[in-house]
Steps between C-alpha positions, in 0.01 A plus 500: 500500500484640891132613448449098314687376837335701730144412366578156560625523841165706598290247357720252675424665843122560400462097472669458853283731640221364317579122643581619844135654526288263320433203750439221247903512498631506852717228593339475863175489322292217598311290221188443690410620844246323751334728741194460745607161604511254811847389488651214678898519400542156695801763692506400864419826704438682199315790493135532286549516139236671276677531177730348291737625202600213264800559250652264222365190686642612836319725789629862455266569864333371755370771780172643628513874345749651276462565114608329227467600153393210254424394136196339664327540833283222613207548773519206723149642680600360826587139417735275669829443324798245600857348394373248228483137632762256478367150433808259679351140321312517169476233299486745170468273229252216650268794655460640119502176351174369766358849380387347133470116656223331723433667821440259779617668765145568660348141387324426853359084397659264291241522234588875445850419488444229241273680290763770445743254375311356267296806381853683423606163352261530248628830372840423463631393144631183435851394672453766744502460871291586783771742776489698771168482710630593832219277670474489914357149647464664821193717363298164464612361834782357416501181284753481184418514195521175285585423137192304432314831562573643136630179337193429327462787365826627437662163312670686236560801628846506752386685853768608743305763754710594811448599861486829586822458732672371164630198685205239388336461210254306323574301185236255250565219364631674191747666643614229708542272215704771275713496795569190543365522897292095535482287783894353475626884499705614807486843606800714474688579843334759710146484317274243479181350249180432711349136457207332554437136683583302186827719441358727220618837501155755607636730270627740787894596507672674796865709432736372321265208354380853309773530283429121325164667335691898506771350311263387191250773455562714183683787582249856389664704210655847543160672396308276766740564743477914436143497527533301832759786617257793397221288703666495807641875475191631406333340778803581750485882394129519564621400847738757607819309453803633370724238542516117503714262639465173241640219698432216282610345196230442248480141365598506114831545363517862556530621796385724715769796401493420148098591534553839637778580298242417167272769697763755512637471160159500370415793722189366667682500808365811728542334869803456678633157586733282656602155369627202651596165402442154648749360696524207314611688187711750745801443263321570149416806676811678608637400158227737375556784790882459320395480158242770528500676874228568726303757354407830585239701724205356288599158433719337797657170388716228737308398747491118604212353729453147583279284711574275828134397470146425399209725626244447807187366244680290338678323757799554424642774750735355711465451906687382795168317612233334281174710350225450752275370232778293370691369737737240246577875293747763653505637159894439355766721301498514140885496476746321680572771814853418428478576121313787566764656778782470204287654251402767761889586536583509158266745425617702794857460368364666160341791680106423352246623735331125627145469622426164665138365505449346856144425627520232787683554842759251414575634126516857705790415712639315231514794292636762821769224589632497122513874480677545829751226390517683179553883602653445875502869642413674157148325484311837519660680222422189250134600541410169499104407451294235609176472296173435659650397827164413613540262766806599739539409856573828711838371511574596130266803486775626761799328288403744199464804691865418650647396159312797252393229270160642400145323499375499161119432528159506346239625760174402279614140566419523902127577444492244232705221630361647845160285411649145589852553545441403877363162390814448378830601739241510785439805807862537607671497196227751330591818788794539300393484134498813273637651813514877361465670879743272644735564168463846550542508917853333463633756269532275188457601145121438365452524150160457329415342127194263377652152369212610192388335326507248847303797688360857304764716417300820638749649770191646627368195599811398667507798752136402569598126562787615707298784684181266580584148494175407420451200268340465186223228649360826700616264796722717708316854457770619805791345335689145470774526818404827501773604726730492192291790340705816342438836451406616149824721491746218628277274206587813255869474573526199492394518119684841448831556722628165595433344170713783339732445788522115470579579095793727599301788333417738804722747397270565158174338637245403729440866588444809358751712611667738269709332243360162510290324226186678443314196567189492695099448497191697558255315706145612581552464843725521752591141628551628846178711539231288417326171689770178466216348342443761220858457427439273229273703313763788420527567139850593319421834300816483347843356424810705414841360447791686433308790501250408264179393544447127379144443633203724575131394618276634277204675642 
């Protein structure tokens, strides 16, 4: 019985020994290990990084030369590797869903833009309608689009194509007559239905006026609406990003946190997000942050956003003085500001992280003066946003760096917008749009995102946009108000460190430090080492998310 006890006991000791010498088991044991690398840990001051030790989704390592024993060592031959990016405005859902629709975003004539249309029309089955589009009247100098266009050719078939800003869209006669829009129809408050001489509606719709055609068009099923997500993650991994910020609501009866809670339960879901709710519907969604809380580290749920106003191409941004070309139009708010204050403060009340879309100087202030009012002395620790915040006065670039709310914005839109934006607001009023130096010089917050599928969701292209300034007409080869240039590491934390910062996530993200999120991307260049210009030709090698690797270029 001693010899039986004994035996085990020594074969007991053999296995410890055995486990405490064979590396596959060793708790500090790394499952994959990146070596030879260019490493940018977004850490301020840091030191060079050539190597990095991932383990169970977090980093085990990040340092220039000692060891690390791995399941899996992975050459990095030199390449440049970075914090994932952080996209701060997606729209998620209407980016994937334009991905499988008509593409007009680069129609430069009418008759491009109308051939399209009616092309697509005639591949769509019967009772279906004609979305998306994401057309630009500026690339054929300007003039709007009319129904009459497409009418003729499009009688049957129900046409709703939208601006690329998402505050304007274009609507046939079809449409128009399933909802109900004719020549006796008023426009809802804080939109408006564009008419001709004789009264007609032209078919064009500005904000709210949106929602009268919106609130009609059959909602996609659950199977539409999956392929749609696996679209715009598929195209959004190719890109580098790990994370999204979805800010809007999509327009059926499900919304935009019902969508990405299908993805996760049907495990499609590989990116990270964050989702927030209209403001409008800021009630229906703290009942669900109650009913249901607000997610976890890969699916972030109780946000609320909301919008003082329109957009610049549209119109609809809102001014102190009248657009230069249209000088009846300051642009106006979509809500009344009043409204919109009280809703502001009842979502502060419920602690939900708000985002506030302001584009125009006056819808700016408008949105500073409400959060000061709101917050008093405790303003910076709500980590309040403004989105876009395009056209400040130097007055409220200076407000946000004294208050810590952060500016949310979309650098791709300078060089786009950048081609006839000053035909609009004019010299003076332009030296302090998409203002990134001046953001950065007063010590605010600068976070970076795309507004896709408004602008290209490629983060590289943003850091190139913000780094160069030079519009997409070829017209400003030294950069649009060039003095608001950026570096391409201020442009890379903007997308990196302060968007994990302004999602209260820099304590697991935004860096690669040991112990954070083994997030990051492996670029083929370094952003910071090659010509401004070349910027935009980087390619992402990979994607890896929670340490694994979601997307890699094939040779």
């Amino acid at each position: 019985m001693i010899k039986h006890i004994l035996s085990i006991f020594l074969l007991a000791l053999m296995a410890a020994f055995s486990a405490c010498s064979n590396p596959t088991v060793k708790a500090d044991m790394a499952d994959t290990f990146y070596v030879n690398g260019n490493i940018w840990t977004g850490v301020k001051g840091a030191e060079p990084v050539d190597r990095l030790a991932v383990k169970a989704g977090n980093i085990l390592y990040a340092g220039a030369s000692k060891p690390i024993e791995a399941h899996k060592v992975v050459d990095l031959g030199g390449r440049f590797v970075m914090p994932g990016f952080i996209d701060n405005h997606v729209h998620f859902m209407e980016g994937g869903a334009a991905l499988s629709s008509v593409d007009l975003r680069d129609a430069k004539t009418p008759a491009e833009f109308s051939k399209r249309i009616i092309d697509y029309a005639k591949t769509r089955p019967e009772g279906a309608w004609v979305l998306n589009g994401n057309w630009d009247h500026e690339l054929w100098g300007g003039e709007l689009p009319h129904k009459s266009w497409i009418d003729a050719q499009t009688e049957d078939i129900p046409v709703y194509v939208i601006r690329l800003d998402g505050h304007m869209a274009l609507a046939n006669s079809a449409a128009l007559r399933l909802a109900g829009i004719d020549k006796n129809t008023q426009a809802p408050e804080g939109g408006e239905i564009l008419r001709g001489p004789d009264g007609e509606p032209t078919g064009l719709l500005k904000d709210n006026a949106l929602n009268m055609v919106l609130s009609i068009i059959p909602p996609p099923s659950d199977d539409e609406l999956m392929e749609q997500f696996e679209n715009a993650q598929t195209h959004a991994l190719s890109l580098g990003l790990t994370k999204v910020h979805a800010v809007t609501g999509y327009p059926t009866e499900t919304t935009m946190r019902d969508i990405f809670e299908m993805a996760r339960a049907r495990d499609i879901m590989k990116i990270r997000a964050f989702v927030s709710t209209p403001i409008e519907d800021w009630e229906n969604g703290l009942k669900a942050v109650q009913a249901r809380g607000r997610g976890d580290d890969i699916l972030g749920l109780g946000g609320i956003k909301g919008l003082i106003d329109g957009s610049l191409g549209s119109g609809t941004a809102w001014f102190y003085e009248p657009y230069s070309d249209e000088p009846d139009n300051s642009g106006f708010p979509i809500v009344e500001p009043k409204t919109f204050a009280d809703w502001m403060r009842a979502v502060d009340d419920a602690a939900m992280p708000l985002t506030i879309h302001a584009i125009g100087d006056k819808a700016i202030d408008v949105a500073i003066s409400a959060m000061r009012d709101i917050a008093g002395d405790d303003i910076a620790a709500r980590r309040y946003r403004i989105e876009h915040f395009q056209h400040p006065s130097a007055d409220a670039i200076q407000a946000i760096a004294d208050s810590g709310i952060i500016a949310s914005m979309q650098p791709y839109h300078a060089i786009d917008d950048g081609r006839w934006a000053q035909g609009r607001i004019g010299a003076e009023r332009a030296k302090t749009t998409y203002a990134f130096r001046s953001i950065v010089d007063a010590g605010a917050i600068l976070t970076f995102g795309s507004d896709w599928p408004v602008a290209p969701l490629s983060p590289i292209k943003g850091v190139y946009a913000a780094v160069t300034r030079r519009t997409t007409d070829d017209a400003n080869p030294d950069g649009w108000i060039p003095e608001q240039k950026i570096t391409a590491q201020e442009a890379m934390t903007a997308y990196t460190v302060s968007n994990a910062f302004a999602m209260r996530e820099e304590d697991v993200s935004g860096t690669l430090e040991a112990g954070k999120r083994a997030d990051f991307v492996v670029l083929s260049n370094d952003p910071r080492a090659v010509s401004p210009v070349n910027i935009q030709n980087i390619s992402v090698l990979r994607t890896v998310i929670n340490g694994e690797t979601v997307f890699e270029k094939t040779p």
